[in-house]
N, C-alpha and C positions, 0 to 999 in steps of 0.2 A: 504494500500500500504506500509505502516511503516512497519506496523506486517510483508510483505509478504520479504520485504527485509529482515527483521533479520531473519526469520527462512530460508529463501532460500539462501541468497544473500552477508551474511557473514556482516548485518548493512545497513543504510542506509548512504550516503555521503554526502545527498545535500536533503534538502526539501526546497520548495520555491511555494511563493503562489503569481498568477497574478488577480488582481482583477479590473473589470470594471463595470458598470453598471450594467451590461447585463449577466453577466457570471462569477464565478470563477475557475481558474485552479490551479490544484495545482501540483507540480512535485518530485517524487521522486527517487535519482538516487543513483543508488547503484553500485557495483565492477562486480557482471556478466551479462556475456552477453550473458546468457538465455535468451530470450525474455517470458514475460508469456503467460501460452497457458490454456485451461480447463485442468483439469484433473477430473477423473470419479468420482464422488461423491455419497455420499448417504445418505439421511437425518438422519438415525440410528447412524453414523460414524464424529468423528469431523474434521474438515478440508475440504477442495476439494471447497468451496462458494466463496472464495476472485471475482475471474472474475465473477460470477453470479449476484452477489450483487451489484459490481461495474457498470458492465452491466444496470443494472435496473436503478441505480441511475445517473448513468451520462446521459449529453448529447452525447457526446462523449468522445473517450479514446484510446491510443494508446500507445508503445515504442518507443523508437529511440536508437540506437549505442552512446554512448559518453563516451568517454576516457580510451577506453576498458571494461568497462559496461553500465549500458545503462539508460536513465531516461525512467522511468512509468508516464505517464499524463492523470489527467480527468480533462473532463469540467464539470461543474455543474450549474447551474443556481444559479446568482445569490444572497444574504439574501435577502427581502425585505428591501427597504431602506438604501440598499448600496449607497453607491455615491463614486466615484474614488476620494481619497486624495492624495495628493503628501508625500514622505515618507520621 
């Protein structure tokens, strides 16, 4: 999500990572407000995997609008033997 904001997004703004038990999300918000979407790939060719991969690997994942660009977020399961600390 780093890599997708620098080369699309002109950098990223804000990364920030929510951790519980149970899950971690991690958010990255960048300047446009492109939302991501596929684009047509081809395993011969580099580029085109970012939402493929992310796909596989989250639990879930989505964008939202903020501050005239927008945060990217996935959830992930998880390390084992996380435990929520106060920060």
């Amino acid at each position: 999500m780093v890599t997708n904001a620098c080369l699309h997004a002109g950098g990223p703004r804000e990364f920030v990572l929510h951790c519980t038990a149970d899950r971690l999300r991690i958010e990255v918000t960048d300047g446009s407000p492109v939302h991501p979407r596929p684009r047509p790939s081809d395993v011969a060719t580099p580029g085109g995997h970012g939402l493929t991969v992310l796909r596989r690997l989250a639990r879930s994942w989505g964008s939202l609008p903020r501050g005239g660009g927008k945060t990217v977020w996935v959830e992930v399961s998880a390390p084992r033997g996380s435990r929520r600390r106060p920060v």
